[in-house]
N, C-alpha and C positions, 0 to 999 in steps of 0.2 A: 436601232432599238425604238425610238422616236416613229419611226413612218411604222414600222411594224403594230407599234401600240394604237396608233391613229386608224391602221387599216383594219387591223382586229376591230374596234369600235363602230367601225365605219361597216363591217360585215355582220356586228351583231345587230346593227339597228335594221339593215336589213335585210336578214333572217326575221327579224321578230315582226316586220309590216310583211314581208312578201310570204313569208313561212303558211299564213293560214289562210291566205286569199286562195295559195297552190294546193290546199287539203293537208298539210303536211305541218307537224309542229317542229317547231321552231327549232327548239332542242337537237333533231334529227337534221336537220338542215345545217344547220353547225359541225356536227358528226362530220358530215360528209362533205366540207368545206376544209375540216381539217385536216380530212384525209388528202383532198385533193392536193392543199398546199404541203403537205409530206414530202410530196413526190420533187418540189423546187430544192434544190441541189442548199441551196441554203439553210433548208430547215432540216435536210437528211438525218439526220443526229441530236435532233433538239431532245433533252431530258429536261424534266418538271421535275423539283424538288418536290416529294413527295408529302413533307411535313410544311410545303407552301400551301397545298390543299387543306392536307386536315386540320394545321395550327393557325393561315391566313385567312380561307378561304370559307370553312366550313361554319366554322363559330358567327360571324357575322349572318351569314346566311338564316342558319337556324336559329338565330338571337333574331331577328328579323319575324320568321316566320312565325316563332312564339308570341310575340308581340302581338301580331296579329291575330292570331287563332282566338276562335269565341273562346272562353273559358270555360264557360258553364255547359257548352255544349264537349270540350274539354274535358271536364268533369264527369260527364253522363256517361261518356264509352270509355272512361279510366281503363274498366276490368278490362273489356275487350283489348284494349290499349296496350295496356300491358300483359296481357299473355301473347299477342300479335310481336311486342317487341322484346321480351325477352326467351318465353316460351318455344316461340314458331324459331327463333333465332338459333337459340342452341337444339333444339330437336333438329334444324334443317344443318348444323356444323354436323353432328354426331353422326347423319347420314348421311352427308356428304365426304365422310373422314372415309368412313368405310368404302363410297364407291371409291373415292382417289387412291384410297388403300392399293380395290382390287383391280382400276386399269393403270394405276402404275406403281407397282410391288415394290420398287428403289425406295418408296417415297416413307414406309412406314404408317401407323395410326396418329400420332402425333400430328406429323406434316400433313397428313393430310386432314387434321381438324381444323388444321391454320390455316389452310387456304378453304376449308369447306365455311369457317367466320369470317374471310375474304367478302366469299360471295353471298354468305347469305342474308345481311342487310339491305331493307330496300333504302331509297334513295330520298330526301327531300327536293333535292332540284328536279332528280327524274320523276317523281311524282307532281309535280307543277303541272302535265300535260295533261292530268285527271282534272284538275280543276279548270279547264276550258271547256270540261265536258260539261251537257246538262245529266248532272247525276245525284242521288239523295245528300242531302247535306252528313247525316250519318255515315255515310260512307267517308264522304271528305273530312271528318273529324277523325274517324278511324287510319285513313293513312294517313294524315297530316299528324296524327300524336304518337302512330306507329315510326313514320321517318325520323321526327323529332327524338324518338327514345330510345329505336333499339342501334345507333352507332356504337354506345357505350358497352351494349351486351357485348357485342361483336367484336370490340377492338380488346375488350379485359380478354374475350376469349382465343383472342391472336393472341396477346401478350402470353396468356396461358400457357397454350398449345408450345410456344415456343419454349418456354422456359419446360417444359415437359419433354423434348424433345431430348434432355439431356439428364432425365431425370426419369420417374411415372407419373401417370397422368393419374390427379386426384381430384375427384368430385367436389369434394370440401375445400380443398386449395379454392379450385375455381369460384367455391362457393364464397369462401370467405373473402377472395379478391375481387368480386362485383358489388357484393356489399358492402366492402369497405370504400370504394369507390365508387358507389351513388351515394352515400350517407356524404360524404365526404363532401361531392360536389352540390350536394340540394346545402348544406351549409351554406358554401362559399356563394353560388349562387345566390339565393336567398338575401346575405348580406350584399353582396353586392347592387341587387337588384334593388335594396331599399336604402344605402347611400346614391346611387344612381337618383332615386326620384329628389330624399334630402336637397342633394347638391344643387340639383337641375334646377328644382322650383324658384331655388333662391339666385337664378341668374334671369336674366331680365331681355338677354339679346338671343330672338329666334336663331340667328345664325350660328352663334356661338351654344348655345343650348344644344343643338343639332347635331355640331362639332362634338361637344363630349358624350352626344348619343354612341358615335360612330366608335368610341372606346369601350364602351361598357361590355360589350364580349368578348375583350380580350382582359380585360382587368375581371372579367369572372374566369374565361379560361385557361388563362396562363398560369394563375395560384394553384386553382385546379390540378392542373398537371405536374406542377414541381410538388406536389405533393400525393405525387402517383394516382389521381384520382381522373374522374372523366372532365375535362373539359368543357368539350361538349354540351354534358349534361348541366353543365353549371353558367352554360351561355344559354340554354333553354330557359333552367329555373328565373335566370336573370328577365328572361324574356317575357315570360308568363307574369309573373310578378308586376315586371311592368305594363305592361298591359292590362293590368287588372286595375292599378292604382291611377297609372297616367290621367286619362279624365277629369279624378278628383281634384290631380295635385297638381298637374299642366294646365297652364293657360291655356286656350283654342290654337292658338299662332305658335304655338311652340308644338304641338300635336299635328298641326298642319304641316310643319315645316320639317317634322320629323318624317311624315308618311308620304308627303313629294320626292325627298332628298333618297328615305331609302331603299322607294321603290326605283329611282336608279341607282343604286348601290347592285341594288339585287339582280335587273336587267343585266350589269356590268359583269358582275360574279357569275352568274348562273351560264354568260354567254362564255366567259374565259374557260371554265370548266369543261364546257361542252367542246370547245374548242382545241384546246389543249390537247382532249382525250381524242380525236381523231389525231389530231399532227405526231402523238405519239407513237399511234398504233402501227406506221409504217416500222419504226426503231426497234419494235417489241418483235416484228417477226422477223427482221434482218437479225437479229443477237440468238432466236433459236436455231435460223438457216445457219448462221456460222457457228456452230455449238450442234450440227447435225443433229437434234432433235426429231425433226419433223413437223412440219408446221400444220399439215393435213391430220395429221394422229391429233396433237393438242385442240384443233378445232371439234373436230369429233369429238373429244373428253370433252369440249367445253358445252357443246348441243346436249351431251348425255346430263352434266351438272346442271344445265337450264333446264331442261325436262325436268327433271328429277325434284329443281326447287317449287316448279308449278305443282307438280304433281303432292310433296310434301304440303305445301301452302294450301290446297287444293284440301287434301285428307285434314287438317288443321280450322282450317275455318268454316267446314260443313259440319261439324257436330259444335263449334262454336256459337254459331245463328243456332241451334237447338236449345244450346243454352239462353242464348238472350231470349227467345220465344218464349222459354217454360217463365222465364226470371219476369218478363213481361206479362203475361198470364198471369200470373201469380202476384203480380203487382196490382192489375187491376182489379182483386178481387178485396181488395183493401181500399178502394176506393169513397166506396159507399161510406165508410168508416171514418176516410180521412175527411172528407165532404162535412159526413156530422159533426165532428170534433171542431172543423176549421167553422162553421155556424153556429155554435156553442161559445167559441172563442172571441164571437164577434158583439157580444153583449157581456155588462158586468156582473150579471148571477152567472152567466157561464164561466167566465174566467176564475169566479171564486170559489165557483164549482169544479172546475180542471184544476185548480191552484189546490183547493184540499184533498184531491185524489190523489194528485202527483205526491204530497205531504204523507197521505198514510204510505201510498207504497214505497218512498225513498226514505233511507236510513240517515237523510239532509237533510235540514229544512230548506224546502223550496222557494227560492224569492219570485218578486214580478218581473226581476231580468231573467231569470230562466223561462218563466212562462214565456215571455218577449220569443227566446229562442227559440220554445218548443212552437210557438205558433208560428214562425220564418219558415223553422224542418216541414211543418204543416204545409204552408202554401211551395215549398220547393218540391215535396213529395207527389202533391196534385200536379203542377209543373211539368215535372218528369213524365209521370202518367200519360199529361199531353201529349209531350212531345214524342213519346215511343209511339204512341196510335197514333199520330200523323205520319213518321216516319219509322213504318212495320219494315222490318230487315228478311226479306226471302231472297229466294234461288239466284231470282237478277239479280238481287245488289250484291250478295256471295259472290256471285259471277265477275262481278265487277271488282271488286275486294280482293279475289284472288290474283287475275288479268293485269290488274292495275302494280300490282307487286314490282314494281322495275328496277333494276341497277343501277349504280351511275355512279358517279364521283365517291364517293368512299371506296367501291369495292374497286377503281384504278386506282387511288392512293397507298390504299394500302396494303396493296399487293406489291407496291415498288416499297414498301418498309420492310420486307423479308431478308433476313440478312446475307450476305453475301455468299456464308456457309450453303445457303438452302439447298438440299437435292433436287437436281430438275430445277431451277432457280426460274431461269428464261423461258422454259417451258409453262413453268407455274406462275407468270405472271402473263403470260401469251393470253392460259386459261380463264385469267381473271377480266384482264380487254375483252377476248373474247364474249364472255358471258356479259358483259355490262352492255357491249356493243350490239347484241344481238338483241338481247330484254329490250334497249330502248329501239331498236329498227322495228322486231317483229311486234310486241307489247304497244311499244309507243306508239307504232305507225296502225296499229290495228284496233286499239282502245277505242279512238272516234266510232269505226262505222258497229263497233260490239254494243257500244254505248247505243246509237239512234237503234239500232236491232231490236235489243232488248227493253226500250221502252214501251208502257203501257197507255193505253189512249187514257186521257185526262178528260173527268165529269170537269171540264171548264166554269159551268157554271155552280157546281157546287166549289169550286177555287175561287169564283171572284166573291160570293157569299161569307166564306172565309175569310179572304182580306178583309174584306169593307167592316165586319165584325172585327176585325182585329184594328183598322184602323179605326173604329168609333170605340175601344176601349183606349185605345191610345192617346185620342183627342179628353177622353172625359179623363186619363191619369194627368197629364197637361193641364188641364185646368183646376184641376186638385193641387198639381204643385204651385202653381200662379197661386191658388186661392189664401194660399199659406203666409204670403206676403201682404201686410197694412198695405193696402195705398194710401201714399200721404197725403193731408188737406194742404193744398197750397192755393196760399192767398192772392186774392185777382191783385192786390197793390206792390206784389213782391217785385223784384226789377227781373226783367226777364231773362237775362242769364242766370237769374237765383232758381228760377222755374224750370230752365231746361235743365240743370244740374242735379236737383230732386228728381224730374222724371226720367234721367239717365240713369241716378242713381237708383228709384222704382223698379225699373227697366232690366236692369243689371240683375237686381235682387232675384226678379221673377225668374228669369233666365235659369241662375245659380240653381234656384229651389226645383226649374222643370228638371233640370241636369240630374240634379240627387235623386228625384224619383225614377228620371228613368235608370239610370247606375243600379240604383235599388231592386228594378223590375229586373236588370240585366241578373243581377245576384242571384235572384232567386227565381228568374227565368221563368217569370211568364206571360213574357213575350218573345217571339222570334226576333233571332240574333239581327236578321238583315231587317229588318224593321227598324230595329231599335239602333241599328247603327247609322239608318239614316236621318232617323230622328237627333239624334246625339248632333248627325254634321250641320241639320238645321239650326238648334240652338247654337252648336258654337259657330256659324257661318251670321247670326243674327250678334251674335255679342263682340263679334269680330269686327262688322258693320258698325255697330254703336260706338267701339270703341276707339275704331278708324276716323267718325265722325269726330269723335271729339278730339283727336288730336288736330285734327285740322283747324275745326273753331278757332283752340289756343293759339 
């Protein structure tokens, strides 16, 4: 088990250097590594505990993921977000129920909803291959909050299907078993996610802070579940949460030591996953040969179900970009308006003048903390505005959005959760490898050259304009935060340890104050995420410095 676990390791690191120098992601490379090692007399039969993926494997992942995702960029494609992950999800079960219906008539509408929630989740790990691409950051918000969210649709609606299989299948059932399980989970979540920061702040050693990092999505997802709810969803909420707050409440070295350690976490997961589900897929079509199935019929079912989910996904996100366009149009015709308002806002007969309007029309009286807010909605609203006209959503990025939709680790987990009753059992989990296998060969291996394709030539020079504007408002927020902090008068007679200790402690101050503005800008977005996350690693890589310094001195 020992050399096994070594050589896996040993295969994932390189897959992940050699994988893209040969055109080829990484992911796929692994596939087909673990197919290879199938065929070794020793692995002939290896089975993966089903519930080691989606109770081990997944939560840490997408607690991971969430962590990092911009928030605010998060925020901006919610809607999309969410109809992408619950919407597209059960509309693509419903129509998949009916084809598995009608190419395998054994199987009943039930069964075959369950295995049509099987498939129809896209993947967070199989989605990792989009983000190697150069493609609109919109888009990479859209799958990355899509993968994050719709596992939960998908699995209430296995659980459904299943329990309906013995019963009728009710809309309301299903309805009230999803809601009761996100409500459920954004709870647990939620609190967990903020004893997580509590705890952490107040431990002092990077490596052990790190260490109880690596618990926090199983102490959201495990209550989660014993309380029938998503998991899952409650290692995301954890995730997001903290990564919203971390900055404020984390020292720099405990944030560093977090995003070294669980970017190999993730390397390590993402590679076993990948890995596993080839060394499987040998097992899966020896159990339908001996169970005379057909292993050529289930393939064929499985090309028809991947068709069919492009095709759904496809009809699903072209009149979706309609909506964002109109919703965008119509947003900027408000502009002019917000513009005024936020100019009005920024002088004290204005604000006294917004403070007695908002007074006659509210049945409240309005204080100066609500003005406070409504002038934040103010500059987040212009923000938004920004950022949709920078990143306008047509045909290509559709294009991409759809394409990019890939399978992977959930839809082979949980296809080996089918109980042992199931009609067609070994057939309908052939169907499920199948489709995961093919999504990431064909999707995965073809995403790259879809991507450079449909790229449009870049006015370069109206992009470097852009930046350098963006970084000369960045330098003048910067020194608005610095500006905020006394410097203190220190006396030429003070002994000079007294002096470096003020100006470390100046130093520190300044630091503290640039961090809160930009946190502040991140809130209300407006500024670009990669901007401001490089600026963020400056400040803490400079107080990291200072504070390295001093421990040395002592």
């Amino acid at each position: 088990m020992l050399i096994v676990t070594v050589a896996a390791l040993v295969v994932i690191a390189a897959a992940t250097v050699a994988g893209p120098r040969m055109g080829v992601a990484a992911p796929l490379v692994l596939v087909v590594v673990g197919v290879a090692v199938s065929f070794v007399p020793a692995f002939d039969s290896v089975h993966i505990d089903p519930e080691l993926i989606l109770a081990g494997v997944l939560p840490p992942l997408l607690y991971s993921a969430a962590v990092s995702m911009p928030t605010m960029n998060f925020r901006r494609e919610f809607g999309a977000i969410s109809g992408l992950s619950v919407i597209l999800v059960v509309l693509s079960s419903l129509v998949l129920g009916l084809f598995f219906m009608l190419v395998l008539p054994e199987l009943g509408f039930a069964w075959g909803v369950a295995l049509g929630a099987i498939v129809s989740p896209t993947d967070a790990v199989a989605t990792s291959i989009i983000k190697r691409q150069p493609v609109s950051r919109r888009v990479v918000a859209m799958l990355d909050g899509e993968s994050l969210l719709n596992d939960a649709t998908a699995l209430v609606l296995l659980r459904t299907a299943i329990v309906a299989t013995a019963a009728s299948f009710s809309f309301w059932r299903v309805a009230a078993s999803f809601s009761y399980s996100v409500l459920v989970a954004l709870v647990v979540g939620g609190v967990v996610g903020w004893l997580n920061l509590v705890v952490r702040k107040r431990v002092h050693d990077p490596a052990v802070n790190t260490l109880l990092s690596f618990t926090v999505p199983f102490v959201a997802s495990i209550p989660a579940e014993l309380l029938n709810a998503s998991g899952l969803v409650a290692a995301v909420v954890a995730g997001l949460l903290t990564g919203i707050r971390a900055p404020r409440e984390l020292s720099p070295q405990h944030r560093l030591s977090d995003k070294q350690n669980w970017r190999t976490v993730e390397l390590v997961l993402e590679g076993a996953v990948f890995l596993t589900m080839g060394v499987q897929l040998r097992a899966v079509v020896t159990d339908v040969q001996q169970d005379h199935a057909g292993v050529g019929a289930a393939v064929l079912v499985a090309i028809g179900a991947l068709v069919l989910t492009i095709l759904v996904r496809a009809a699903y996100v072209a009149p979706l970009l309609g909506i964002l366009a109109r919703r965008a149009r119509r947003s900027e015709r408000l502009q002019s308006k917000l513009e005024t308002m936020q100019t009005r806002m920024q002088t004290s007969a204005g604000k006294q003048e917004t403070l007695e309007r908002l007074n006659a029309r509210s049945r409240r009286t309005v204080t100066d903390r609500d003005l406070e807010r409504f002038a934040v909605r103010i500059t987040r609203g212009l923000a938004d505005l920004d950022y949709f006209r920078r990143e306008p959503l047509g045909w290509r990025e559709g294009t991409v959005v759809v394409w990019a939709g890939m399978r992977g680790a959930v839809t082979v987990a949980a296809a080996q959760t089918l109980p042992d009753d199931t009609p067609q059992r070994a057939v309908l989990v052939l169907i499920a490898f199948a489709v995961a296998t093919m999504s990431l060969v064909v999707q995965g291996g073809t995403i790259g050259p879809l991507v450079r394709h449909l790229r449009t030539d870049v006015d370069q020079e109206a992009v470097d304009e852009q930046n350098e504007a963006e970084r000369t408002r960045l330098f003048d927020l910067l020194r608005e935060g610095a500006a905020t902090v006394r410097e203190p008068t220190i006396p030429e007679s003070a002994p000079r340890p007294e002096r470096f200790a003020q100006q470390r402690t100046y130093r520190l101050a300044v630091l503290a104050a640039q961090r809160t503005a930009l946190l502040d800008a991140r809130d209300n977005g407006t500024f670009d995420s990669d901007v401001l996350e490089n600026a963020l690693a400056n400040v803490d890589a400079d107080q990291t410095a200072i504070e390295l310094r001093s421990k040395l001195a002592a």
